[in-house]
C-alpha positions in Angstrom: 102.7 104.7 92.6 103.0 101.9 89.8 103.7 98.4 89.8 105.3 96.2 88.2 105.0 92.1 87.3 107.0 89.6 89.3 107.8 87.5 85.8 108.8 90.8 84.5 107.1 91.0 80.9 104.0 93.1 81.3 103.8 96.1 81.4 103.7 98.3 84.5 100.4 100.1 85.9 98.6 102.1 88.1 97.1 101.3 91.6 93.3 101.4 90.0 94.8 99.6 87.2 96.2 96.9 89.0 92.7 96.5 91.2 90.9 96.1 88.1 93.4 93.4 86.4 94.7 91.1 89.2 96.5 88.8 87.7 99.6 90.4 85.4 98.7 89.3 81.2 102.2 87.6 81.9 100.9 85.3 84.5 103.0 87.0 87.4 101.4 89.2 90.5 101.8 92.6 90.7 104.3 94.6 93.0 104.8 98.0 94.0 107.9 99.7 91.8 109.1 100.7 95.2 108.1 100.2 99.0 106.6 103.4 100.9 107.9 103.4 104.5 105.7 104.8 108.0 107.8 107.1 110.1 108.0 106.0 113.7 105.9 108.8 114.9 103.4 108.2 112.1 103.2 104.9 113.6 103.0 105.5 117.2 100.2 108.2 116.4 97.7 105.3 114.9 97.1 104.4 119.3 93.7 105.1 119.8 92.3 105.6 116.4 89.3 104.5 114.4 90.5 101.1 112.2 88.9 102.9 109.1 91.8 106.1 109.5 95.0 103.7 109.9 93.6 101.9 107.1 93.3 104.9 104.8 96.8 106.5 106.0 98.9 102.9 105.4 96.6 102.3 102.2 97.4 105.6 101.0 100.9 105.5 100.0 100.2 102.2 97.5 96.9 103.9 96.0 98.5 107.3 95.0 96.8 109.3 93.0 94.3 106.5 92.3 91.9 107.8 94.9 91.9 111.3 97.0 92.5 110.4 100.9 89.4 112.1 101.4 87.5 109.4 99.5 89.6 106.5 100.8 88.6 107.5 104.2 85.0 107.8 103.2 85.4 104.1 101.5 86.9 102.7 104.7 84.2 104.2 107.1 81.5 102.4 104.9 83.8 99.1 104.8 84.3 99.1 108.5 81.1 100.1 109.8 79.6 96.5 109.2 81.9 94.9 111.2 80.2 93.3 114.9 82.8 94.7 116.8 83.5 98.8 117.6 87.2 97.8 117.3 87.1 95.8 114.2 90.1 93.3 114.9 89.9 93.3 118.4 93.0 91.8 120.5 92.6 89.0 123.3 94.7 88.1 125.7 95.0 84.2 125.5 98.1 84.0 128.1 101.3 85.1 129.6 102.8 87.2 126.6 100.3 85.6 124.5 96.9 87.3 122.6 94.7 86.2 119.8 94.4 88.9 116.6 90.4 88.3 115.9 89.9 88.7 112.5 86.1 87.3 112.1 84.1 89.8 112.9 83.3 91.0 109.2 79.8 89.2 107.8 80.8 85.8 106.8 83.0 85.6 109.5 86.8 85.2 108.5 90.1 87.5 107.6 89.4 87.9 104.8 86.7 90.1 104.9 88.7 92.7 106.4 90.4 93.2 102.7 87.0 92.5 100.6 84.5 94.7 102.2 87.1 97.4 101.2 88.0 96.0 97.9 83.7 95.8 96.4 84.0 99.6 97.5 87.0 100.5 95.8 85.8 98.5 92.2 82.7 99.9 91.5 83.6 103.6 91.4 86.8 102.0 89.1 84.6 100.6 87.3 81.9 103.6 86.9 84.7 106.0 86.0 85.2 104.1 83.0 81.8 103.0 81.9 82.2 99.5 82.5 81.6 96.0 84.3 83.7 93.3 85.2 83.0 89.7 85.9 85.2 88.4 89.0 86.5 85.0 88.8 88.0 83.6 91.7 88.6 80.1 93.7 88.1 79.7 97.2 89.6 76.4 100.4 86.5 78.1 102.2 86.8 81.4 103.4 87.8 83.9 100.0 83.9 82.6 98.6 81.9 83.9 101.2 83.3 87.1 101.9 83.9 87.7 98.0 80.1 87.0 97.6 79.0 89.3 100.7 81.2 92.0 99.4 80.0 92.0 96.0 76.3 91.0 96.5 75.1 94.6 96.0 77.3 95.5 93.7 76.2 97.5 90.2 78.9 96.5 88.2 80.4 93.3 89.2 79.0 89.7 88.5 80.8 86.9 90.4 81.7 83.2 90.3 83.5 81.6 93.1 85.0 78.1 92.2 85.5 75.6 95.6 86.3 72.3 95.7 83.1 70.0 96.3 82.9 68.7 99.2 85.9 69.8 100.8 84.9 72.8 102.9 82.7 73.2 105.6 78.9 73.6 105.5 79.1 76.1 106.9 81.6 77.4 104.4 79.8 76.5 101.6 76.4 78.5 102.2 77.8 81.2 102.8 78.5 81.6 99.2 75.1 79.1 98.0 72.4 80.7 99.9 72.4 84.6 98.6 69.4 85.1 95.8 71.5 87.9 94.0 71.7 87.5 90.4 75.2 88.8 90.2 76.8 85.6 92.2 77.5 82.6 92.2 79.7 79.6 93.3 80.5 76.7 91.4 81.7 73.2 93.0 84.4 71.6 91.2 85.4 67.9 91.0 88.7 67.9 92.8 90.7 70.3 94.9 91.3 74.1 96.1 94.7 73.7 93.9 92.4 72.5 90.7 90.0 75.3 91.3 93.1 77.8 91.4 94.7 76.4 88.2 91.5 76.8 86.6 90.8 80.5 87.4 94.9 81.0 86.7 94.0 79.4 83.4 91.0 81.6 82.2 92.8 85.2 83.2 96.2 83.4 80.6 93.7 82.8 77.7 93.9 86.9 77.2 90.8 86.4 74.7 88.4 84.8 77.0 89.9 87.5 80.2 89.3 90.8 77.4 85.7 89.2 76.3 84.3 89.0 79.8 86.5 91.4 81.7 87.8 89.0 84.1 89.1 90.6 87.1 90.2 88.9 90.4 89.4 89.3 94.7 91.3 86.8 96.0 94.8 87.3 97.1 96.4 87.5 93.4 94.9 90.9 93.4 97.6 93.2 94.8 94.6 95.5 96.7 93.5 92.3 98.7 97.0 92.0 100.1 97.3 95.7 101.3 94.0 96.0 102.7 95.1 93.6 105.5 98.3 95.1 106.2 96.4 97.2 108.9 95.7 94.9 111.1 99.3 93.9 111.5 99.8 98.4 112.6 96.7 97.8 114.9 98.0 95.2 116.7 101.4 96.1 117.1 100.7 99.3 118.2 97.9 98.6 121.0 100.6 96.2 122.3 103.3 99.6 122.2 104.7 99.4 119.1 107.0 101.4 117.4 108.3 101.5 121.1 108.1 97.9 121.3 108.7 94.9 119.1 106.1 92.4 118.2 105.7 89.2 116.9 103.0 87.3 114.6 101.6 83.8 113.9 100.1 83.3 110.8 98.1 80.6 109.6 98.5 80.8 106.3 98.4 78.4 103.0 98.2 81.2 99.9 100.9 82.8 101.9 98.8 85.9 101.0 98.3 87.1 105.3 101.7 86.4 106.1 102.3 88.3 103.1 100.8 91.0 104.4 103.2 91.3 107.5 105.9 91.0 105.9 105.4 94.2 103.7 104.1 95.7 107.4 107.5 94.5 108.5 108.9 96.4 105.2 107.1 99.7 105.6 108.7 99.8 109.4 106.3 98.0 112.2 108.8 96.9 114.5 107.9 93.0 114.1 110.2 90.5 115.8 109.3 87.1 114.3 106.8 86.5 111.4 106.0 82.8 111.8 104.3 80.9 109.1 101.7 78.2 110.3 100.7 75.3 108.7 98.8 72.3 108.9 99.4 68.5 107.9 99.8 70.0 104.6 103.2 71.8 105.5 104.5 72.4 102.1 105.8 76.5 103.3 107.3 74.6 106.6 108.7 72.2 104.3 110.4 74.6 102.4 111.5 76.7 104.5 113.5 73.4 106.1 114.8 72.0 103.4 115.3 75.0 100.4 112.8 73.0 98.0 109.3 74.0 97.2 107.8 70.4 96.5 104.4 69.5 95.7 102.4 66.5 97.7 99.0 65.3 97.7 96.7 67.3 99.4 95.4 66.1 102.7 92.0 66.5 104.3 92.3 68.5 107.6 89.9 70.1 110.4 91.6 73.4 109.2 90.6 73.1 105.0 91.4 76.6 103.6 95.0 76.0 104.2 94.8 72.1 102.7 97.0 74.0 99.8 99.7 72.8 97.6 100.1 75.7 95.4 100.8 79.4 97.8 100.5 81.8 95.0 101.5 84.4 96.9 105.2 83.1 97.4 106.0 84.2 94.3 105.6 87.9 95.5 108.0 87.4 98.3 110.1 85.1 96.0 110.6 88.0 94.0 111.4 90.3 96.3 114.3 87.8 97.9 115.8 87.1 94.9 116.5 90.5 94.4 113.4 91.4 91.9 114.8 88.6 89.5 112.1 88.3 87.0 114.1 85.5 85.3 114.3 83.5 88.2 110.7 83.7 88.8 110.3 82.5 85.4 112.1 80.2 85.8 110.8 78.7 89.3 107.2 78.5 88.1 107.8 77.2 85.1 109.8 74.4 86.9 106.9 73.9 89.5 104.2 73.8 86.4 106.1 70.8 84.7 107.6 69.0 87.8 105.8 69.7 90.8 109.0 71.1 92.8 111.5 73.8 92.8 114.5 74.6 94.5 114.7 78.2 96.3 118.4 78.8 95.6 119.5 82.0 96.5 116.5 82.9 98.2 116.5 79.9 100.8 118.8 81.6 103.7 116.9 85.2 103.3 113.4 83.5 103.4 114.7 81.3 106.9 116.0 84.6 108.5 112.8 86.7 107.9 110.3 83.9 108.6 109.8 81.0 111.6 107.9 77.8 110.4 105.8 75.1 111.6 102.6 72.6 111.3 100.6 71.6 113.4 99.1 67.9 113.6 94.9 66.9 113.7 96.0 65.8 117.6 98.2 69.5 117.9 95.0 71.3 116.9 92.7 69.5 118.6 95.1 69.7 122.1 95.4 73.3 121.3 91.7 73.9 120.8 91.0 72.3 124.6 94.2 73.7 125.8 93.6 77.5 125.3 89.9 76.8 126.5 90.6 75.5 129.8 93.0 77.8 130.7 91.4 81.4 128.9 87.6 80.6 128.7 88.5 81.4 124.8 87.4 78.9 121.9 89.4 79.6 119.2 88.7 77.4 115.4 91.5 74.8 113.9 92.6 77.6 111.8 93.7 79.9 114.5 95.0 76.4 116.5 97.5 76.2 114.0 98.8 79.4 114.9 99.0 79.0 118.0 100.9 75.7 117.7 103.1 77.1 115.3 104.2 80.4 117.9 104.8 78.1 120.9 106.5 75.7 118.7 109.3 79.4 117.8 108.8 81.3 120.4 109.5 81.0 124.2 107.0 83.3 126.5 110.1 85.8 127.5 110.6 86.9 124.1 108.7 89.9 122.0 104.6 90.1 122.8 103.2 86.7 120.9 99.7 87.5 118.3 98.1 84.4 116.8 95.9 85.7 114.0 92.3 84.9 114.3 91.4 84.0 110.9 87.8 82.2 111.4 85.0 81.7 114.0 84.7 78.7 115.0 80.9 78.2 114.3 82.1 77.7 110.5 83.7 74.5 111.1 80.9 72.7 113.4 81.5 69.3 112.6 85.3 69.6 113.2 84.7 71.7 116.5 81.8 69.2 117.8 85.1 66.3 117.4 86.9 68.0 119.5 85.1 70.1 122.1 81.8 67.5 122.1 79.5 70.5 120.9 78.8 72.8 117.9 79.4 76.3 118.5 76.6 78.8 117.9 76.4 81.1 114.5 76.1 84.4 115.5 72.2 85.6 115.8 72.5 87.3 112.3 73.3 84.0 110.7 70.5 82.1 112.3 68.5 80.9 108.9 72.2 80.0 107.3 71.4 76.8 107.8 68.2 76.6 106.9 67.9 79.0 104.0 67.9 77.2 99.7 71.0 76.4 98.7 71.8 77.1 94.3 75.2 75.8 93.0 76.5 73.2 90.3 78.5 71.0 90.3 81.2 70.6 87.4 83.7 68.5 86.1 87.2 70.0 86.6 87.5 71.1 83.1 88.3 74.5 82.1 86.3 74.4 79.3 82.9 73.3 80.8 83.8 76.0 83.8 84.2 78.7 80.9 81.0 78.3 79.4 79.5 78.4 82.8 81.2 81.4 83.5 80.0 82.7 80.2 76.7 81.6 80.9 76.7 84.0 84.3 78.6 87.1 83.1 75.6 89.4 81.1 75.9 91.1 78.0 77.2 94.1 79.7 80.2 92.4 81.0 81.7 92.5 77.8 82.3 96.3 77.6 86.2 96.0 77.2 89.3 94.9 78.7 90.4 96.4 81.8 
C-alpha cells in the first residue's frame, strides 16, 4: 500500500512512512493510492470478536507490508487492553431505533483515544527501526491534547507539544494534558483560537528546515494512521446491530471532519451505512456548506461543545479530493483560495458531497433540551458533544428508517461547568481521575506567534530529536 498527496506534488510513500510524516512536504494529507474493500462475509465474521482483532484485520489492508499482522494484532491487544470497558466502544440503546456509540472509555476519556493509544504503539518501533526520535507537534479544541499526551507519556522516542487555545477548553480538558510530570510533554496555551493553534502547527511542518531539524511529526487527524484507526468502530457497530445483513446509519459530531471521515472510508471499504450525518454546533460551517456549495469562514463562536468551535476542517480536503475525482489541481486551488479569502466554492463536488452526507447544527438551547431529553426518557447522560449528534440524527432521520448510532465522543465529566448549566450538577470523573483536579498544573502561555511557539518547541525537543528527517 502507498499513498499519495491530495495537492498532488509530493512524492508518494509507504504506510510507516506516512505515520512518521503526517502532514505531505506539499502541505496536502495523505491518501491511500487505492481503496481496499471488506468482503461481506469478512464483515459479517467480525460479530462476536475481540475489538483489538477487527481492528488489526480492517487496519491491515492500509498498513501492508509496514507491519506483519502478527505484530499489529500484538500492538492492538496492548492498545485496547486499557480501555474501562471489556467491549471497548460499547453500544447503548438510547430509544426506539436509536443507540449511543460510546467512544470515552480510553484514559482521558474521548474518541480519540481509540486512534492514539494505537498510534504511540505503532511510532516507537518506526522510530527504533531507524535509529531515531521524533518531536510531535500537534494543536488541540480539547480532546486531541489529552489523549495525544496519555498515549505518548511513556514513550522512548517521542517528545510532545500540544498547542490549545487558552482558555477556550474545559478544565477538565486542559489538565488532562498540564498535569503529567513526564519530561517528554508538554502543552502550550496560545493567545487566540483552535484555528490559530492549527495554522500554527500547519505552519512549522511547511517551513521544511525547521520540520527536518527537529523531526516534526503529527497525531492529530492530519496523520493518515489517526483516521484509520477509528474506522473500526464504525465495523463494530454496524455489525452488533446486523450488519452486512442490515444497513446502518451514523451521527457524527464532528468539526476536523476527521470521524466522519472515518465512516465514510468504512462506507468505502463496504459497511453497509445508510446515512452518514455530519453534526455541528452553532459553528455550522460543514452544515453550511453542505447547504449552500460554499465553504466560508466565520468567527468562531464559544459553545458548551468547544472541540468542534472550528472554522478550518482539515480533513475535508481528503474527502474533497476524493469527490472531485482525485483533482490535485483543484485542491490547490480551493486552499489556496480559502488561505487568501476565507471562502471557497465546492463546484463540482457540491451535489456528490449532499448525496453521501446529511447535515445539521444544533443550538446552546438544542443541546441543552437534548441533554435533559435523552435523560428523562433512557436514565443516560450523554455530554454537549454527543447532544449534537443526537440533534443532528433526529433532525435527518425519522425512527422507521435504518438503526440510528450517535457517536459518543466525550464523557460528560469533562465539560462540568457546561453540564452543571444544564442538568444543575457536575458529573463525577471516573475513580481513576480523582486527583485530576487537584494535582500541579505546568503550561505557558504564548503569544500567537509562530516564531515565539518555535523556539518553545525548540526549547522542548532534546538534542536527540534532531537525528534526521523522517
Amino acid at each position: 500500500m502507498t499513498y499519495i498527496s491530495t495537492r498532488g506534488e509530493a512524492a508518494s510513500l509507504t504506510f510507516e512512512d506516512v505515520l512518521l510524516a503526517g502532514l505531505a512536504r506539499d502541505g496536502g494529507l495523505y491518501v491511500p493510492e487505492t481503496w481496499p474493500t471488506l468482503a461481506p462475509a469478512t464483515i459479517a465474521s467480525f460479530a462476536g470478536r475481540p475489538f483489538a482483532e477487527v481492528a488489526a484485520e480492517v487496519m491491515a489492508p492500509f498498513v501492508g507490508d509496514s507491519i506483519d499482522r502478527a505484530t499489529l494484532l500484538a500492538m492492538a491487544r496492548e492498545a485496547y487492553g486499557r480501555f474501562g470497558h471489556p467491549a471497548v466502544t460499547p453500544l447503548t440503546q438510547i430509544d426506539r431505533n436509536r443507540w449511543v456509540l460510546e467512544l470515552v472509555h480510553g484514559p482521558p476519556l474521548a474518541f480519540k483515544d481509540v486512534a492514539r493509544q494505537l498510534l504511540a504503539r505503532l511510532m516507537d518501533p518506526a522510530l527504533a527501526r531507524r535509529g531515531r526520535r521524533a518531536t510531535i507537534v500537534g494543536a488541540t479544541s480539547g480532546d486531541t491534547g489529552g489523549a495525544a499526551i496519555e498515549a505518548f507519556r511513556s514513550s522512548q522516542r517521542v517528545d510532545v507539544v500540544i498547542l490549545f487555545p487558552d482558555g477556550r477548553v474545559s478544565d477538565v480538558q486542559r489538565r488532562m494534558m498540564t498535569t503529567p510530570t513526564e519530561a517528554n510533554v508538554h502543552a502550550v496555551a496560545i493567545k487566540g483560537t483552535f484555528d490559530d493553534c492549527q495554522a500554527l502547527v500547519k505552519a512549522m511542518f511547511n517551513d521544511h528546515a525547521f520540520r527536518d531539524a527537529l523531526s516534526l511529526s503529527g497525531v492529530n487527524s492530519i496523520n493518515w494512521a489517526r483516521i484509520v484507526a477509528q474506522v473500526t468502530y464504525y465495523f463494530v457497530a454496524a455489525v452488533a446491530l446486523g450488519a452486512p445483513h442490515r444497513r446502518v446509519s451514523f451521527a457524527v459530531p464532528t468539526g476536523n471532519f476527521g470521524d466522519i471521515l472515518a465512516g465514510w472510508v468504512a462506507k468505502r471499504m463496504g459497511l453497509p451505512i445508510e446515512t452518514l450525518v455530519i453534526a455541528s454546533n452553532e459553528n455550522d460551517i460543514l452544515p453550511r456548506a453542505h447547504a449552500t456549495g460554499v465553504y466560508e469562514m466565520r468567527g468562531v463562536v464559544e459553545t458548551s461543545s468547544p472541540s468542534m468551535d472550528i472554522q478550518i476542517s482539515s480533513n475535508f480536503e481528503r474527502y474533497l479530493f476524493e469527490a472531485s475525482g482525485r483533482d490535485a489541481g483543484f485542491i490547490r486551488g480551493a486552499m489556496g483560495t480559502l488561505a487568501q479569502g476565507g471562502r471557497f466554492e465546492l463546484g463540482k463536488c457540491a451535489e456528490l458531497f449532499r448525496q453521501e452526507f446529511a447535515a445539521a447544527s444544533a443550538s446552546e438551547a438544542d443541546v441543552a433540551d437534548a441533554i435533559r431529553r435523552t435523560k428523562d426518557v433512557s436514565g443516560y447522560l450523554m455530554d454537549p458533544h454527543t447532544a449534537c449528534g443526537l440533534v443532528a440524527l433526529e433532525r435527518s432521520l425519522s425512527q422507521a428508517e435504518a438503526p440510528g448510532i450517535v457517536l459518543a465522543t466525550a464523557h460528560p465529566a469533562k465539560f462540568p461547568d457546561a453540564m452543571e448549566r444544564i442538568m444543575g450538577q457536575r458529573p463525577e470523573l471516573p475513580p481513576r481521575l480523582a486527583s485530576l483536579l487537584t494535582d500541579p498544573e505546568r503550561f505557558p502561555v504564548i503569544e500567537n506567534d509562530l516564531g515565539a511557539v518555535k523556539r518553545f518547541v525548540e526549547s522542548a525537543a532534546p538534542p536527540a530529536a534532531s537525528a534526521g528527517a523522517l
